[in-house]
N, C-alpha and C positions, 0 to 999 in steps of 0.2 A: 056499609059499615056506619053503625051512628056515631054521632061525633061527640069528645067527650063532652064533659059538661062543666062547668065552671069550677065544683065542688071537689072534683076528681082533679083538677088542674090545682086547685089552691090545696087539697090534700099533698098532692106531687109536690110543690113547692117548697110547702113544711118539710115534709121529709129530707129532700134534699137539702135543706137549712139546717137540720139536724144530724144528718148523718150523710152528707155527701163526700163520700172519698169510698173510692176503691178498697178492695182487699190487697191490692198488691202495695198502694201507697199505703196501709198498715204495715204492710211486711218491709217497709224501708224501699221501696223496687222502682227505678225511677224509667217506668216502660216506654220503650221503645222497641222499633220495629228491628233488633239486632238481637244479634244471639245469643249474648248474656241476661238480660232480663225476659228475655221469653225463657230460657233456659231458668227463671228464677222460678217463673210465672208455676211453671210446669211442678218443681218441688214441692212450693206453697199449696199449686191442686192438690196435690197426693196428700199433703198433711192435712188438708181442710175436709179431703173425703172420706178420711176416717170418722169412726162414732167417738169423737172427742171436742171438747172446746173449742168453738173456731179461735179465742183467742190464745189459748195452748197452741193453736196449731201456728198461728202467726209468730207469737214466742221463739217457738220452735224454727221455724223458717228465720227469722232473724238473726237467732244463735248459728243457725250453720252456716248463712253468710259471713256473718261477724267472726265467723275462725277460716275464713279463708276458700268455703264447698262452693262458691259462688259462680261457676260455671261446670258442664259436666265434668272436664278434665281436672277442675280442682275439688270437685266430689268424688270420681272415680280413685284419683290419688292419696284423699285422706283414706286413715286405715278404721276399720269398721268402729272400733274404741271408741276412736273419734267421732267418728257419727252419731255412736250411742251418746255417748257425753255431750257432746251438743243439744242433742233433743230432751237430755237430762234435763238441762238450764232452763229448756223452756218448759220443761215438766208435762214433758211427750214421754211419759212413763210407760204405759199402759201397751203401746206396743214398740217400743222403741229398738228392741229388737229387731224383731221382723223389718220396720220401718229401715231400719239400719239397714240390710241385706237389698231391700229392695231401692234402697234411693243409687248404692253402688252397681247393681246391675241393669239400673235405669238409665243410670249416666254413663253404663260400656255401650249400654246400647242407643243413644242417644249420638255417641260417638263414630261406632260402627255402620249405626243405618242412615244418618244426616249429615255424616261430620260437624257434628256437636252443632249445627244452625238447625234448629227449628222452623225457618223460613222456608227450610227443603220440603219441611211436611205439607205447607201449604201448597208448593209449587207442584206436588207429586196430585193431591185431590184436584187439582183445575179446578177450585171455586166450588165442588162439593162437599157441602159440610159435612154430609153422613159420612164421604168417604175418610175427609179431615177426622172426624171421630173414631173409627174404625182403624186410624194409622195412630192415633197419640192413644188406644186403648189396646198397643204394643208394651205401650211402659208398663213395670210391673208395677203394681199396687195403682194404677191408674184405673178404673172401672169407668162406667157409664156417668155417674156421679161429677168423678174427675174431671173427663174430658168437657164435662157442659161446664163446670167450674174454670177450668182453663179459657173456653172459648169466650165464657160470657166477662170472662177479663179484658180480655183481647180485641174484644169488639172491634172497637175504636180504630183499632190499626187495620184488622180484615175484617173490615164491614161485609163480606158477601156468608159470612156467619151469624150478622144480627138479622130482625131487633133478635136477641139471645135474651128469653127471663129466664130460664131453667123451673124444675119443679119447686125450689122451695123459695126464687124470685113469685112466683104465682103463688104460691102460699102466704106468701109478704102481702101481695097486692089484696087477696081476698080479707086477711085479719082487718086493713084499712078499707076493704070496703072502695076496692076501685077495679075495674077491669079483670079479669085473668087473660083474655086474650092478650100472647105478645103485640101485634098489630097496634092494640087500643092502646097498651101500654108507652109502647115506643112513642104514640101521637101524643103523648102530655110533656116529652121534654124534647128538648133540640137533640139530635142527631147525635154529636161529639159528649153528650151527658148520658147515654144510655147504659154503659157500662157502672158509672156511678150510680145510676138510678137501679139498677138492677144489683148492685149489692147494698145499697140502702134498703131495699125490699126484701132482701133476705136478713136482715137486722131485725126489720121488722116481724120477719120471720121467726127467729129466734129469742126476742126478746119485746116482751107483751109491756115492758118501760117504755120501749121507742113508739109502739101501735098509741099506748096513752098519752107519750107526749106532743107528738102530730096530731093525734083527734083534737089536744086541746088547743092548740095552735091555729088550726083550722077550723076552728067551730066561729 
């Protein structure tokens, strides 16, 4: 594997300077390896793998903790209204509906097959990530999308999932002009930054502001 290069290291840098924080610490989600914030983790995927504004979708995740949905059994419990109307706030319009249906029989089922810990899902794969994918792509409205967005959150805590870039982390890397291979990727920042570094790459991603203000920071 060649090693990176100076260039690709001080591009890394920038970025992380500019937009180093997770999607979940947008979403208010203060992660840990417990049930409630993975349970948070898991919502925020679902609203982020929709064809909608990831910062709608954060909005949105915010609103429905902020009225209480903040674990399955307090998702499960609020009544669908509410669900709609929280994703209102965040101006999660577009399917808020549907979103509404599937976050409540996300969370019977999250209840049903884990008793509401998410930790279960891990301990059920034994360290296989396709099989890990394969169990959280039970959730309804979780897709392939989803789950690579959950995991590439999560890193940190079950590193036998990383380095995780996802497709549109590798979309990030190529607009800056660094690596696509995750491997190469992972070798430009420490270990415990890889989760941050991979949704600053997806920023990058999505918005060709953050590609120009790293290039200029790095030049």
């Amino acid at each position: 594997m060649a090693k990176a290069t100076g260039s690709d290291r001080k591009t890394a840098k920038a970025l992380l300077s500019a937009e180093g924080r997770t999607y979940a610490q947008d979403a208010g989600i203060r992660l840990r390896d417990t049930p409630q914030p993975l349970y948070q983790v898991l919502v925020m995927a679902c609203l982020l793998s929709a064809r909608i504004k990831a910062s709608v979708a954060i909005d949105s995740a915010r609103a429905l903790f902020e009225h209480g949905m903040r674990s399955p059994r307090g998702m499960r419990d609020a009544t669908w209204q509410q669900r709609v109307d929280a994703l209102g706030e965040g101006h999660y319009r577009r399917y808020d509906e549907r979103t509404a249906t599937q976050l409540g029989e996300g969370a019977q089922l999250v209840l049903d097959a884990w008793g509401g810990d998410l930790r279960r899902v891990r301990e059920e794969a034994d360290g296989d990530p396709d099989r890990l994918r394969e169990e959280l792509r039970r959730v309804p409205g979780l897709g392939p999308v989803g789950a690579d967005i959950f995991l590439r959150e999560v890193q940190s805590l079950w590193p036998e999932v990383g380095p995780l870039f996802d497709g549109k982390a590798v979309q990030g890397a190529k607009r800056l002009g660094l690596p696509e291979q995750p491997e190469k990727l992972a070798g430009l920042v420490a270990r415990d930054e890889r989760a941050v570094f991979a949704a600053a790459l997806v920023r990058a991603a999505l918005d060709k502001g953050v590609v120009d203000e790293v290039r200029e920071v790095a030049a």
